[in-house]
N, C-alpha and C positions, 0 to 999 in steps of 0.2 A: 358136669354131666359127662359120665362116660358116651362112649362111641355107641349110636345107635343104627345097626345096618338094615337096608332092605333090598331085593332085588327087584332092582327095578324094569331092566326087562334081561329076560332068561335067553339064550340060546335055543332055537328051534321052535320057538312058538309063533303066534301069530303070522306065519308065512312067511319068515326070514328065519338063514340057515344060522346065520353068525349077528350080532351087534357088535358094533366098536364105536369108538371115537368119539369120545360125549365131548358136550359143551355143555355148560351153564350162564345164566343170565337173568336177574332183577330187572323187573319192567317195572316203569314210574306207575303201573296200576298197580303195585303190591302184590304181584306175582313172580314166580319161579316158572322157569322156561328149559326145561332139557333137553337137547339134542344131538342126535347120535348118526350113524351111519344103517341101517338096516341091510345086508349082504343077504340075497336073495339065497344061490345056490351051492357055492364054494365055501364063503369068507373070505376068499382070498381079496387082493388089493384092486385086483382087476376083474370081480363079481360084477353083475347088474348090482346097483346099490344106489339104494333112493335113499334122502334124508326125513326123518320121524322127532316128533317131540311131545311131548308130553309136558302141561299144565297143572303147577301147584298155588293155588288160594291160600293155604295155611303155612307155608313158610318150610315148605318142604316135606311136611307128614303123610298127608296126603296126592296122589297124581291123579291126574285124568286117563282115559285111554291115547293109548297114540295117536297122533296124525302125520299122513304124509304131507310135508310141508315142499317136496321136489322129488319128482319122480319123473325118469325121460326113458321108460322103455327097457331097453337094455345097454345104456349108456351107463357107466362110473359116477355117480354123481357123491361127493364125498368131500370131505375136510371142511364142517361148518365152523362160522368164526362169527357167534353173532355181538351183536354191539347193541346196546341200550342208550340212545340221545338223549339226555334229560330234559334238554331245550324243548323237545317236539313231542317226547313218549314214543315216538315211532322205534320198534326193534329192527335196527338192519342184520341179514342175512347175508356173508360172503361164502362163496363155494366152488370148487371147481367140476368141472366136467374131464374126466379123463386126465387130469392132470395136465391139463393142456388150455383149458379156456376159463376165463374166470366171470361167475356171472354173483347177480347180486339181487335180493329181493326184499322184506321189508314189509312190516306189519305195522298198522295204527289202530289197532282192537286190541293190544292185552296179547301176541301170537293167536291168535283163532284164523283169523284166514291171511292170507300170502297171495299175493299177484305174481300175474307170469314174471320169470327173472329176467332181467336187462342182462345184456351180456357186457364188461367193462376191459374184456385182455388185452384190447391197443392203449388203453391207459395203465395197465395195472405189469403186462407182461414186458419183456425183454423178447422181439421175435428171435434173438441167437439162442435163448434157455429153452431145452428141450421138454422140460417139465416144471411144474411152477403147481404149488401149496398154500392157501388160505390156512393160518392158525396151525394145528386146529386146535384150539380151545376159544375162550371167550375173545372180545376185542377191547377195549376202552374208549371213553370219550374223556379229554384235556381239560385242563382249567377253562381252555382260551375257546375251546366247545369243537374242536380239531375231533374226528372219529379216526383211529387208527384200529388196523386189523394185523397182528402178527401173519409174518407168512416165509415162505424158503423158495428157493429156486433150484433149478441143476440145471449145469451146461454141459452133462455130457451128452453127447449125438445120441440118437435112438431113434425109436421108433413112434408112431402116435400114440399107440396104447401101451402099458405099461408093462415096462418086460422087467421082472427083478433082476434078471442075468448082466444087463447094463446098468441100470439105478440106480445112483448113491455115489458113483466115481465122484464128483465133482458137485458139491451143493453150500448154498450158502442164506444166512437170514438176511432178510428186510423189513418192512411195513409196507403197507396201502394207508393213504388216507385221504378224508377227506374233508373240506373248510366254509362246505354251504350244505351243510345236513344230508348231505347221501346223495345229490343231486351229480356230482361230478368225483371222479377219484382219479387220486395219482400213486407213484410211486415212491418212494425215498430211496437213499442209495445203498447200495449191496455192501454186508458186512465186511468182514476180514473174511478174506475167497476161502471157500471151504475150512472153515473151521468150526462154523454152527450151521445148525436146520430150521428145523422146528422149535417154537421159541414162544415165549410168553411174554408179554410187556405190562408194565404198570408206572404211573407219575409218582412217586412217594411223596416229590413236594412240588410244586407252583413252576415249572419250566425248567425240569429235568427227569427224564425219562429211563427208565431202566428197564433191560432185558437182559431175561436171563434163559438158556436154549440147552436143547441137545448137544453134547460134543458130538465130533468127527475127528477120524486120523489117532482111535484107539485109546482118546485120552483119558475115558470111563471117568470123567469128573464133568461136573456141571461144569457150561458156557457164560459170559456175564459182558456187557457194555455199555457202556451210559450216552446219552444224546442230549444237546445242549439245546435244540431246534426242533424239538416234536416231531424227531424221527426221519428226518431227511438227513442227517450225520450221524455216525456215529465214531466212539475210539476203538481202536483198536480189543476184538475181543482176548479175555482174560480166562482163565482155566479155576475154578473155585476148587480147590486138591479138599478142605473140608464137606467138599459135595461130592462124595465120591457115586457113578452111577451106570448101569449097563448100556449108556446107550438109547435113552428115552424118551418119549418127549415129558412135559412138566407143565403147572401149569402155578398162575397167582392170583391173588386177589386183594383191593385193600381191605383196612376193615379196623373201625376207629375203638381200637381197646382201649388205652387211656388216658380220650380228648385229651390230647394233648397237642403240641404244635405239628409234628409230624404223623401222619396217621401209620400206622401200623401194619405193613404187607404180610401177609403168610404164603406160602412158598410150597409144594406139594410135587415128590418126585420119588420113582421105588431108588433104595442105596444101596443093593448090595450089585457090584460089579459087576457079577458071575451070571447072573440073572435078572428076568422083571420081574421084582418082586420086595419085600420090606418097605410099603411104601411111608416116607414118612414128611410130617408137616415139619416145616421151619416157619419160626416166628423173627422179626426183625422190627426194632422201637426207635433206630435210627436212619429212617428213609434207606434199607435194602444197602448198608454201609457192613451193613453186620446182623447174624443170626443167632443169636446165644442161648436160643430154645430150640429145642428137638424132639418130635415122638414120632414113636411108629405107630401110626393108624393100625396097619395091619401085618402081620410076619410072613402072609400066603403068597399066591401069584398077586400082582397085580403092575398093571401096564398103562397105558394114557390115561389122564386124568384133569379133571376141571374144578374149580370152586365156585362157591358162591358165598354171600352174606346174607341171609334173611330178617329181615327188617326188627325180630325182637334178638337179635346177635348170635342167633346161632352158625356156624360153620355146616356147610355144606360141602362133600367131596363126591362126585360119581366118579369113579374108575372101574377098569377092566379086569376082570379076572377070568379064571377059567370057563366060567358059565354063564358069561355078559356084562351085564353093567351092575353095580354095585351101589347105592346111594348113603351114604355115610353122615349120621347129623353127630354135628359134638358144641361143647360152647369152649369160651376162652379159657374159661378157668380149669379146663382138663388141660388144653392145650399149654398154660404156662405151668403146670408141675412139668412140664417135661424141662430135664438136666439138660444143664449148660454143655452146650456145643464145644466151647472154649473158644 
């Protein structure tokens, strides 16, 4: 099946100027769960912005209307990271405030309704990091039932609110996680200092972890490192020169094309250097060791992105383009005609 697009939500409608920053996520009730940022009156990073999602039954064909699932006013509220427990059904919710505080909330209906968020940043923050990131894209749960949430830090000095003119000097990836179902969260330890951000993670097999992030320091190639302990080590991050990218964040997902011993990760991030945009999927059939499958989703703008697997195998991609959020369905067997990477 070729690529099937729809928009799923438009710039300037519904009372928000701009949409960014999707996430995706499979709830053990056989639902699809999208969420995103809603930027009230700029778009920019430092808008009022409450987080929105919307609800699919059939496997991504169909949505629900939105709901505000965090709205505080005229606070930043942004960079969702949700995670699906299969143990409980419960979908947790990480996000931050301002890029400063990090709170967490958490559904056991299917995402329909959300309680007040807990707020976790003496567990999850570094009080010396001036600004500190949830995801943003989805989170995972572990063999061992461990929740982890990708995320990034920066330590350079600033301000409370987010000034782009400092931003960015100094940032690096981590996790959040947690080992009794959302009840308690910690932190894992801080990458290789400024050389990834924002960052996606996935297990490809049974206690070994893999993330792969935005570079920094120019290098316009994907980031990658592996952890032997569910995210509290990591090696030393590696520079993928076959991922070549402007600067983005990325996002993965597993997804068992053919049951075989290692399940199958696909990989989604725009390539071309110069710009966000060519966005394309990689496929990998030995536990994220190697990519030999390539295609471009799409040739246009596009920028942040997420996946999903819906339960009859089709692929799921929302990304960013010029006009908002994008939702993308395809199946495997589009995805493996695409030429060997080398």
């Amino acid at each position: 099946m070729a690529p099937v697009e729809n928009d799923l939500w438009i710039n300037r409608t519904d009372g928000y100027f701009r949409y960014r920053i999707p996430a995706l996520v499979e709830t053990e009730g056989d639902s699809i769960l999208a969420f995103c940022e809603g930027r009230k009156r700029t778009g920019g990073d430092d808008d009022e912005i409450d987080i929105l999602v919307k609800t699919s039954r059939d496997g991504g064909v169909t949505w629900s209307d939105q709901r505000i699932v965090v709205s505080e006013g005229t606070e930043t509220c942004g960079n969702p990271c949700p995670i699906s427990d299969r143990t409980t059904g419960v979908i947790w919710l990480l996000f931050c405030q301002n890029n400063q505080r990090v709170f967490v909330t958490s559904s056991d209906d299917d995402g329909e309704s959300w309680p007040k968020p807990r707020e976790i940043t003496p567990e999850v923050k570094n009080p010396a990091w001036s600004f500190v990131g949830t995801g943003p894209c989805r989170g995972i749960q572990l063999h061992s039932g461990r929740l982890i949430a990708p995320s990034w830090c920066d330590e350079t000095p600033g301000p409370v609110r987010w000034r782009p003119t400092v931003m960015g000097a100094v940032q690096s990836s981590y996790v959040i996680y947690s080992d009794d179902h959302g009840a308690t969260w910690q932190r894992g330890d801080m990458l290789t200092r400024d050389a990834s951000d924002e960052c996606a993670v996935v297990e490809p097999e049974e206690g070994s972890l893999y993330m792969n992030a935005r570079s920094r320091q120019g290098r316009l190639a994907r980031a990658s490192a592996w952890s032997r302990d569910g995210g509290v080590s990591w090696s030393e991050i590696a520079y993928c020169r076959e991922m070549p990218e402007p600067s983005c964040q990325g996002s993965m997902v597993r997804c068992d094309v053919d049951n075989g011993e290692l399940e199958s990760v696909i990989l989604a991030h725009p390539s071309d250097p110069s710009e966000r945009r060519q966005l394309n999927l990689r496929l990998s059939r030995d536990g994220c060791r190697s990519w030999p499958v390539t295609k471009i989703l799409t040739e246009g703008p596009a920028g942040y992105s997420d996946l999903a697997v819906a339960r009859d195998g089709s692929i799921l991609c929302l990304y960013e383009n010029r006009d908002g959020l994008v939702l993308a369905r395809c199946d495997v067997e589009w995805l493996q005609s695409g030429e060997s990477a080398g």
